[in-house]
N, C-alpha and C positions, 0 to 999 in steps of 0.2 A: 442453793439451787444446784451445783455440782454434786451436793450427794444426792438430791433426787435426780439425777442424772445416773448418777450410778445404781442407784434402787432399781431404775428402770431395765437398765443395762441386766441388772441378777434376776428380776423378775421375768426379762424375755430367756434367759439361758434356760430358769426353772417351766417358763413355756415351753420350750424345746423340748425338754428332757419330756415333762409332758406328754405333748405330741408323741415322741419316740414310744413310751410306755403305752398310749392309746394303739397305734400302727403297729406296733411289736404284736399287742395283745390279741389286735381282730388279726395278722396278718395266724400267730399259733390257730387260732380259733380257724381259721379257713384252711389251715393247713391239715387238721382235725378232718373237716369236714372234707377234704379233700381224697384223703385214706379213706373215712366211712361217710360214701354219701348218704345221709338220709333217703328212707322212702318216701315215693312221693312228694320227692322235691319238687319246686315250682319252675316254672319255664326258665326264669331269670337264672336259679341257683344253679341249675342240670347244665345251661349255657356258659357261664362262667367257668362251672367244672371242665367245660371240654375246652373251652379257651385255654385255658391252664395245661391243661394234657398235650394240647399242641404244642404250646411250645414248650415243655420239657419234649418231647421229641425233636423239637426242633435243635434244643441245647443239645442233647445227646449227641445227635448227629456234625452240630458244630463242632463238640468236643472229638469224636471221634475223627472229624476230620482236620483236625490240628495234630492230634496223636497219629495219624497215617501222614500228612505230611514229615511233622519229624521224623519219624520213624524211619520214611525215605529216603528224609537227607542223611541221616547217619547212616542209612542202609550204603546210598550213594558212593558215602566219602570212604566205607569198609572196601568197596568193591573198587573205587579208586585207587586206594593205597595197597590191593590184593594184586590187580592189575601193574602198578608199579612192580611190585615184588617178586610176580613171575615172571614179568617183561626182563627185569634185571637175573633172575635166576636162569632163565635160556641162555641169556648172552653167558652166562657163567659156565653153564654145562658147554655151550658152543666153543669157548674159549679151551674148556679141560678137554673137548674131543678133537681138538686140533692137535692137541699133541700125541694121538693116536694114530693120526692118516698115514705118519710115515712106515711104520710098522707094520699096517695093516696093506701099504701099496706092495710092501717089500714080499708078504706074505704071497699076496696075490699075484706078483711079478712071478715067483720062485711057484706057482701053483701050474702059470699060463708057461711057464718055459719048459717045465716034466712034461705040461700037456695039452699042449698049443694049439689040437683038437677041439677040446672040451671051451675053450674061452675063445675060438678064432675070433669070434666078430668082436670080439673085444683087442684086437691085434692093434690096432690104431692110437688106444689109451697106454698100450703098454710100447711102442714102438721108440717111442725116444732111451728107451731105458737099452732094449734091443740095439739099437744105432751105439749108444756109448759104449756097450760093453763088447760090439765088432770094433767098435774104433778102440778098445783097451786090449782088446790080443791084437791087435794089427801094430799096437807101441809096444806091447808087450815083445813080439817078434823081433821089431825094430832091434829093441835093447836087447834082444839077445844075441841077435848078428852080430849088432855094436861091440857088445862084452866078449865073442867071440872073434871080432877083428879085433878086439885090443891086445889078445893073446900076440898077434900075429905081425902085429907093425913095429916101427921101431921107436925111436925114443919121440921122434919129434911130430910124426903121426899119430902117436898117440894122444897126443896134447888136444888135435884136433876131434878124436874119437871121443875123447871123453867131454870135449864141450857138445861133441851132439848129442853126449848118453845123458849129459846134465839139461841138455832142453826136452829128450823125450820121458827123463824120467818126471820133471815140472808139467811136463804138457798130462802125464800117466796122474799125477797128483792132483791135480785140477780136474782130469776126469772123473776121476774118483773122489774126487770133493763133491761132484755135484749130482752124484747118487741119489744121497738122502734127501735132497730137494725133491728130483726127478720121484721118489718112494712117496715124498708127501703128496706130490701133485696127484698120482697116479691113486693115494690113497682115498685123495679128496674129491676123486671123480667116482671111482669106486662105489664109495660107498649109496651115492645117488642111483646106485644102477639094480639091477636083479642081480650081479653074479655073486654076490657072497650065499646069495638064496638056493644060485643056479649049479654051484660047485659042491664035493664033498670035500672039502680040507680041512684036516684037524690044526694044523698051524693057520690057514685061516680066520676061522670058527675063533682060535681063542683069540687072536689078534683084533676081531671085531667084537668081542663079549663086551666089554668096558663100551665099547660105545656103542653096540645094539642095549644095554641096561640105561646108558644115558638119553637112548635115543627114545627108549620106553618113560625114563623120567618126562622130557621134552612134549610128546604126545599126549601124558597126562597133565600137563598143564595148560598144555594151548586147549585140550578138552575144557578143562577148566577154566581158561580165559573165554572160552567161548559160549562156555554156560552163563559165566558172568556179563558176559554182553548182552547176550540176551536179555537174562536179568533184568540189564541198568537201559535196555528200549523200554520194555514191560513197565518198568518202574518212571520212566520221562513219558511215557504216553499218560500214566497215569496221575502225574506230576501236571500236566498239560491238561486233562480233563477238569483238575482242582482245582485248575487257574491258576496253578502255582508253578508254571514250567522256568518264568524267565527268573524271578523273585519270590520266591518260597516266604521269606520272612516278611516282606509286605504284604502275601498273600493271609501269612498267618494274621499278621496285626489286622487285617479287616474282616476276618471273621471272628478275633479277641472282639472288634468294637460289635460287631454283631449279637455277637455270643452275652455283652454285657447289657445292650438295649434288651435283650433278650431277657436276663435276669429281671431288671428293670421294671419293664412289663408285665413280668410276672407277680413280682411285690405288688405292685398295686393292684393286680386282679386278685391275689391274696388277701391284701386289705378289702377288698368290696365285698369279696364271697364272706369273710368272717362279719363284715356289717351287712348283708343282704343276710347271711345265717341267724345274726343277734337278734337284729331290728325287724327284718320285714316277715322271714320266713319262721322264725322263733324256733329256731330247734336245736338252740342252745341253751342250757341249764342257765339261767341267767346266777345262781350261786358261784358256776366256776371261779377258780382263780382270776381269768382271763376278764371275765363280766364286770367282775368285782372292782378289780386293778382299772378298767374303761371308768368305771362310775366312778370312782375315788379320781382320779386323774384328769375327771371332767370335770368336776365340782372344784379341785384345784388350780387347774388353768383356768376355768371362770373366774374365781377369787383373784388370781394374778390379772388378768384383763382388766377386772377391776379396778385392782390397787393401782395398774399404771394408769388407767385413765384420772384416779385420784391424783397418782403423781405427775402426770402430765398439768392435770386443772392446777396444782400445787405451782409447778414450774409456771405457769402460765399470770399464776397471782406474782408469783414473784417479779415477771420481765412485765406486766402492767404497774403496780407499784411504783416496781424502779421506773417507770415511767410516766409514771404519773407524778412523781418527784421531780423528775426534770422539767417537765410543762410544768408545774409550778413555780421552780425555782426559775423560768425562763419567763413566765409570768412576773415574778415580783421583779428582774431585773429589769423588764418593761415598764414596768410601774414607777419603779425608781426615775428611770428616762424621762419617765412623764412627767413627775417633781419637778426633775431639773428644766426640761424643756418652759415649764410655765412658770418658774420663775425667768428663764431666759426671755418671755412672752411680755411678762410684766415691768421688765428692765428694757424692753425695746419701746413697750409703751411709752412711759417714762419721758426715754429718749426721745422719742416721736413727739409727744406733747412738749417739750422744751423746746423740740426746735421748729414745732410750728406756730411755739411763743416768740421766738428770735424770728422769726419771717416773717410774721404781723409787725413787728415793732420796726422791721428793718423798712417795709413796703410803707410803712406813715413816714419815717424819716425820707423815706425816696421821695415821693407825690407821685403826679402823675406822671407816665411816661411819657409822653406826649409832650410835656412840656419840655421834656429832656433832650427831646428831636428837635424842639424848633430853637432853641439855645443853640445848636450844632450849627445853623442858618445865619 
């Protein structure tokens, strides 16, 4: 019984396979007729065909719009990591054009001092630079008084001149230390303004070259950060029309699942148009390949349906049998029961008839009872 279990088992695979070879074959065959529709096809076939057309449009479109989603998010993440790259390239150029300010204030200090005219309304940006260098000839003077009273004193006055030439040369030091600060600031205000535009200085001009070229690098990338912004609106509006703004990849999986009922649907309208082609509307060469391979493949799966139904009645003989062996073997054990029970039957007769010999014999030797109560009296 296990190997007709297993017959049956290879018999449904070679069903399968079957099947497959039949649906393969009408699905080619509709696929035929799909490319050349016959003339004069019939209502049914004309109808199928455009069932079928639809949804390969439909596929197309699914497919294109999994190919435009992707396409966006890598577009996305370019524009993202482009965006990084320039935001970090400003702060770079910003960084190298700060150490140009101070050069370029000093330039512009030395341009407004020749010609104090030409930059007045700019007096105010350059004015602390103005105040330190009245207050470095006013120490300047000092120490030259100082250096010329020390000609003049004597030993123990002296002592005292030169500690004041030592605090105004210190205080002269520190002025002059803090120049090149006053150059930066004055550079870095500078350069926010018109006057480098508004002056003609060739010490100028070259002090601000390096950073009007850096300033044109700068301008062409915020250009360019700002085309890419746009861009990546363009691109999330479009992201959001596709239902894909928040989760692109969930969006994609449910038009994958779409796209494959899609396929789906189509097989089987494949299958029907190749069997409404074979069978109803005959405008299939019934010799093809495809015709051939249906007949052969039908006549074999018949034979196999068969054979299991043989091997099913087969298995079926076998689990009646084996059971019908046991109801008889559970019969004869019955039976046996029933042997023994009637001799059990016959031995209690037996017994019964002896001892309803000993209670006849017992009730003659008794008498009456009657006479046994009045004895008691």
């Amino acid at each position: 019984m296990a190997d007709f279990h297993a017959q049956i088992e290879q018999a449904r695979d070679r069903i399968t396979e079957y099947q497959r070879q039949i649906e393969e074959s009408y699905r080619a065959i509709g696929r035929r007729v799909l490319e050349s529709p016959p003339e004069g096809a019939s209502a049914a076939l004309s109808e199928l065909i455009d069932k079928i057309r639809r949804i390969d449009e439909t596929s197309q479109g699914y497919n294109a719009l999994i190919s435009r989603i992707r396409e966006i998010e890598n577009r996305m993440t370019e524009i993202k990591e482009q965006l990084g790259s320039d935001g970090e390239q400003i702060r770079r150029i910003e960084r190298e054009n700060s150490a140009y300010y101070e050069s370029i204030g000093e330039a512009a200090y030395e341009h407004y001092r020749r010609n104090p005219e030409v930059a007045g309304h700019y007096g105010a940006v350059f004015q602390p630079v103005v105040d330190i260098h009245d207050e470095l000839s006013s120490i300047a003077q000092e120490i030259k008084a100082a250096e010329d009273e020390l000609t003049r004193k004597s030993f123990f006055d002296k002592v005292v001149v030169r500690g004041r030439l030592a605090l105004l040369r210190t205080r002269q030091a520190n002025k002059e230390g803090n120049i090149p600060k006053l150059f930066y600031r004055i550079g870095e205000r500078i350069v926010r303004t018109e006057l480098p535009n508004e002056i003609d200085s060739s010490d100028l001009n070259q002090a601000m070259e390096p950073y009007r070229e850096n300033a044109r690098r700068v301008q062409e990338i915020e250009k360019r950060q700002f085309d890419l912004e746009q861009e990546r609106e363009r691109l999330a509006t479009e992201l959001e029309e596709a239902g894909a703004a928040r989760r692109p990849a969930k969006r994609i999986r449910e038009i994958e699942s779409l796209r494959a009922e899609n396929k789906e649907r189509r097989s089987e309208l494949l299958t029907e148009l190749g069997k409404r082609a074979l069978e109803i509307d005959n405008v299939v060469d019934r010799s093809t390949p495809e015709a051939t391979t249906i007949e052969s493949a039908k006549e074999k799966l018949s034979a196999e349906e068969q054979r299991i139904e043989r091997l099913e009645a087969a298995i079926a003989v076998d689990q009646l049998e084996s059971r019908i062996g046991q109801i008889t073997e559970e019969i004869e054990q019955k039976n046996g029961r029933v042997s023994e029970l009637r001799k059990e039957v016959t031995q209690l007769k037996k017994q019964k008839t002896q001892l309803e010999s000993d209670r006849d014999q017992a009730i003659e030797r008794r008498g009456g009872i009657e006479e046994l109560d009045d004895g008691l009296h």
